[in-house]
Each structure stands twice: as structure tokens, then as C-alpha cells.
C-alpha positions in Angstrom: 57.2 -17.7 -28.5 55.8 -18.5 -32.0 58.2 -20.8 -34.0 58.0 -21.3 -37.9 56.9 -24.7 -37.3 53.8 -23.3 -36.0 53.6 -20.3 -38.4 54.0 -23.5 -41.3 51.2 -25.6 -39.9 47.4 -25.2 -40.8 44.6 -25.4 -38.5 43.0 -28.5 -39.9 39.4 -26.5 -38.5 39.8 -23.5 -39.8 38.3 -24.4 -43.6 35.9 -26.5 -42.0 32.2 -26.1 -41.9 30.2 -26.7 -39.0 27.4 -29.3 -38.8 25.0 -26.2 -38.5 26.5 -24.3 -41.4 25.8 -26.9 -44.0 22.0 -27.1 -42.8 19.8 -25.2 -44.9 17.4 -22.9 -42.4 14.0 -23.8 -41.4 11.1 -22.7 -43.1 8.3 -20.6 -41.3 5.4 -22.6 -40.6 3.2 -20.0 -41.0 1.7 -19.2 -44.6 -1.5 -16.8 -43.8 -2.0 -13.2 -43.6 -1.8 -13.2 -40.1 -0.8 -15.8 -37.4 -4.1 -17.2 -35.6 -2.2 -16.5 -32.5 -3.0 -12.5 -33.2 -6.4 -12.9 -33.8 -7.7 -12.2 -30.2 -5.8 -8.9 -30.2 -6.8 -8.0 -33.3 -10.6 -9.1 -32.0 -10.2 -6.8 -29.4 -9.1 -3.7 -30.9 -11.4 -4.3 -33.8 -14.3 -4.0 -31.5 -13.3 -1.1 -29.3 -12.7 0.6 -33.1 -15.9 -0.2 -34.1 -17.6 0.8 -30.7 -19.1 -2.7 -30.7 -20.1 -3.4 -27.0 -20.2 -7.2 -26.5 -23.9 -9.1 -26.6 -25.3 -10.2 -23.1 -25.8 -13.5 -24.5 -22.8 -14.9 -22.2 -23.2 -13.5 -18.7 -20.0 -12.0 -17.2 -18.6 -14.4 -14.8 -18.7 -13.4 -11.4 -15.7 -13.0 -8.8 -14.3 -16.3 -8.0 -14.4 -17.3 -4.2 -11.4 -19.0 -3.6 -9.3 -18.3 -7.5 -6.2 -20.6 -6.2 -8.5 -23.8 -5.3 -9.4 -25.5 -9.2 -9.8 -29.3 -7.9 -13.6 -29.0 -7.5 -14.0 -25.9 -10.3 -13.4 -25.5 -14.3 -11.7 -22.3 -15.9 -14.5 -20.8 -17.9 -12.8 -20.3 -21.9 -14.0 -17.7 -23.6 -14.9 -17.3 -27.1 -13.9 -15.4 -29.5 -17.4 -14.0 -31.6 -17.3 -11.3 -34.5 -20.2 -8.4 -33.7 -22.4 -8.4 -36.4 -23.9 -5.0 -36.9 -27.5 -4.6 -37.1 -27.3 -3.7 -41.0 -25.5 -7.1 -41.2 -28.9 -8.7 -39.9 -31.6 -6.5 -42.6 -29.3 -7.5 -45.3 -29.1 -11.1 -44.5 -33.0 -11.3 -44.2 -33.5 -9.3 -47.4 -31.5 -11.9 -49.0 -33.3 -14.9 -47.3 -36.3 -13.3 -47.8 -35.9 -13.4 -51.5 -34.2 -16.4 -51.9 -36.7 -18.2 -54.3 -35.7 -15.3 -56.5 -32.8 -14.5 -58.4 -30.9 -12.2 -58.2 -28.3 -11.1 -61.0 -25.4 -9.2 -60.0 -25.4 -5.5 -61.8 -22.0 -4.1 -63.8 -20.4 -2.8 -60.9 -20.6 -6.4 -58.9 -19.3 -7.7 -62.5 -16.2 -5.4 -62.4 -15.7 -5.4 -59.0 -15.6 -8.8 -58.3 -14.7 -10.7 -61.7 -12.3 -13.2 -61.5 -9.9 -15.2 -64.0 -12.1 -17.7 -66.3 -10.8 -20.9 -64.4 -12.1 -19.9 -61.0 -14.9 -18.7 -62.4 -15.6 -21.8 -64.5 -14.8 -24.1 -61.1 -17.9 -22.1 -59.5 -20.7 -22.8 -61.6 -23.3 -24.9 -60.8 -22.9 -28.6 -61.0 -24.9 -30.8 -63.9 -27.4 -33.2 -62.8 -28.1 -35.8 -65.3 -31.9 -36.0 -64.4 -34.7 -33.2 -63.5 -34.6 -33.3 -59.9 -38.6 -33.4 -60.4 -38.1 -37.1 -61.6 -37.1 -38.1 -58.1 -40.0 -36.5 -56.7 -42.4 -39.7 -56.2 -46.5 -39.0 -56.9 -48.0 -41.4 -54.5 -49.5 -40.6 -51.2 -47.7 -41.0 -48.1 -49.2 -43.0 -45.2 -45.9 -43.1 -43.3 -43.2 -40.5 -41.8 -41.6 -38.3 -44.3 -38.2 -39.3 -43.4 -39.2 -43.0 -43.8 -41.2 -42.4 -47.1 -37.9 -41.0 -48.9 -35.8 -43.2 -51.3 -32.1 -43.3 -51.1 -32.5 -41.2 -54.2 -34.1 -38.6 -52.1 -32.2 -39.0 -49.2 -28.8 -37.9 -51.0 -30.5 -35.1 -52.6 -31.5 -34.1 -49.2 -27.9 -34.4 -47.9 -26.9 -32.3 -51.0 -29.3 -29.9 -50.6 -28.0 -29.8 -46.3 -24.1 -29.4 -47.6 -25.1 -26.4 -50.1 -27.2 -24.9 -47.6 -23.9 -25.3 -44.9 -21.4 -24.2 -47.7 -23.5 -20.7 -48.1 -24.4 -20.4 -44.4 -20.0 -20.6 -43.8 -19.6 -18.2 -47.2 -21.7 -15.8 -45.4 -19.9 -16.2 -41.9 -17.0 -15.6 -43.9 -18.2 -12.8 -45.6 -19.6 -11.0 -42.6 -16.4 -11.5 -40.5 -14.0 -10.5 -43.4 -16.5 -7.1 -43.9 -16.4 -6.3 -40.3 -12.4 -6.2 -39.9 -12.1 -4.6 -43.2 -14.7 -1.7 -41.9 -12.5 -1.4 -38.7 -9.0 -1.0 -40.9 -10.7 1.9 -42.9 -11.3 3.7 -39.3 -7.7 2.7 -38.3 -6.4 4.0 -41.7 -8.0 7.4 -41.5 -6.8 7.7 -37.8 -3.1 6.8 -39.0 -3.9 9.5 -41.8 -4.8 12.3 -39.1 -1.3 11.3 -37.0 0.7 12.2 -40.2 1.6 15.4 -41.1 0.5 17.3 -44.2 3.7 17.9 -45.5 3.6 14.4 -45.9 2.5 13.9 -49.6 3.7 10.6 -50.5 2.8 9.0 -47.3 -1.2 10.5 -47.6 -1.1 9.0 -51.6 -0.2 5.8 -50.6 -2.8 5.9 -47.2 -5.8 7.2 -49.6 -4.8 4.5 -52.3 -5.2 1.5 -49.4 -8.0 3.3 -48.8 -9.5 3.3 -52.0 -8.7 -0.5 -52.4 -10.1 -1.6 -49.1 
């Protein structure tokens, strides 16, 4: 039975805290919009949204002979590619094609994209102390191009390589964040048909997302 000697005592472990309990909990690693881990999926139904069919660039693999033997064969990896429409394509060779031009963005670009005054001040082109026609050297050349440059000319080659490589990414970037955005309209207004009509709220906040995307 229970005596009061064991009614009087205290469990010296009942007010104690665990090793585990006194640990604060681990972050999540993750920080984006969505984990890259996703990004085939969301690859795959992006395309079939779209009705993208796959280039023939990469031939389809045939069947594999003998699939359980890899010590004289390599898995084939595929890789992930974003379709690029064929409008992508015009637009990009309108742009190239008028690149000595400029071209000013009109009052709707303005609105649409404006951004606070210290991002946009960190975009502007950089100031060169001297005209880059300075560095341009008047005497003939007898030898190779390459060889003829002076280091002058050879970093304001490797400038002019990095600026062409930052607006050949921006446009990758561009292009892959207009396809998936194209596909989440269609997936919105197939999510708006799947809702009833009695369901106002849901449609205002579907054609707002809408509106915004």
C-alpha cells in the first residue's frame, strides 16, 4: 500500500526539464519560395499545362538490354530545360536586333515595374573615369587582335564579356520566371472552374491573384 512517507516525498524528476526540452528547435534550412527538390514536378506539370511537347534535341534513350548489369554502362541523367515558346524567340531577336538602340521604357513599364529609390539607384550604370574611346589605340595592326590589345583593352573586353553574361542570365531568368507564371494563370482559372459560384469570396480572392500574376 501507499504510506505517508511516500505520499511526503517528491519525485526529485518530476520538475525537471529534459536535455531536449531546454534546446531551442531547429531552424528550416530552407528560405525560398519553393524547395529545389519540387522543381522537377513542378517542371512537369508546367509543361503538360502549357501543352509544351519536349524538343528532339536529346534523343529518347532506347530500351536497355540487360537494365540490372551497370559495371560496363552509365545511367543517362536527365536535364531539366524550361520550353521556350516561339514568341519567346521573336521577342528576344527584336530586342537583339535593336540593341545599338535605345530603348526607353513607356509609363506603364514605369508603374509597373518601379522600385524603391535605393534599388533603383544600385542599378544604374557604373562611371568610368575615361571615354572608353581613349583606350581605343589609332595605329595599324600588323599582328593578331587578341595580341595587339593592351591590358587596358583586355579588361574592358572582360567587362564588356561579364555584362554581356549578366544580361544573357537576366534573360534566362526572365524567360523561365514568365513561362511558370503563364502556366499558374491556366492552373488558376482551372481551380476557378472547380469552385462553385456560390462561392463569392473564394472567386474575389482567385481573380485578384489573377490580376496580380
Amino acid at each position: 500500500g501507499i504510506t505517508e512517507q511516500d505520499l511526503g516525498e517528491e519525485d526529485p524528476t518530476a520538475g525537471a526539464m529534459s536535455d531536449d526540452e531546454e534546446l531551442m528547435p531547429n531552424q528550416p534550412v530552407f528560405t525560398g519560395l519553393f524547395k529545389t527538390e519540387l522543381f522537377r514536378s513542378l517542371l512537369f506539370k508546367a509543361k503538360n499545362t502549357a501543352c509544351l511537347q519536349p524538343t528532339a534535341s536529346h534523343p529518347a534513350p532506347g530500351p536497355p538490354e540487360q537494365a540490372e548489369d551497370l559495371i560496363f554502362s552509365q545511367p543517362i541523367s536527365e536535364v531539366e530545360e524550361v520550353p521556350v515558346p516561339k514568341m519567346f524567340f521573336d521577342l528576344l531577336g527584336k530586342q537583339w536586333g535593336s540593341a545599338v538602340a535605345s530603348v526607353n521604357p513607356s509609363n506603364t513599364e514605369r508603374r509597373l515595374y518601379n522600385v524603391v529609390q535605393d534599388y533603383a539607384t544600385s542599378l544604374n550604370t557604373p562611371m568610368v573615369d575615361d571615354p572608353v574611346t581613349a583606350l581605343v589605340s589609332q595605329t595599324q595592326v600588323t599582328t593578331e587582335p587578341e595580341e595587339a590589345l593592351r591590358p587596358e583593352d583586355k579588361r574592358i573586353e572582360q567587362v564588356l564579356k561579364k555584362s554581356h553574361q549578366a544580361d544573357a542570365w537576366a534573360i534566362k531568368t526572365s524567360t523561365s520566371a514568365s513561362f511558370f507564371v503563364r502556366a499558374s494563370l491556366r492552373w488558376l482559372r482551372h481551380l476557378k472552374e472547380l469552385i462553385p459560384n456560390s462561392n463569392v469570396r473564394a472567386h474575389q480572392d482567385l481573380a485578384k491573384v489573377m490580376a496580380a500574376t
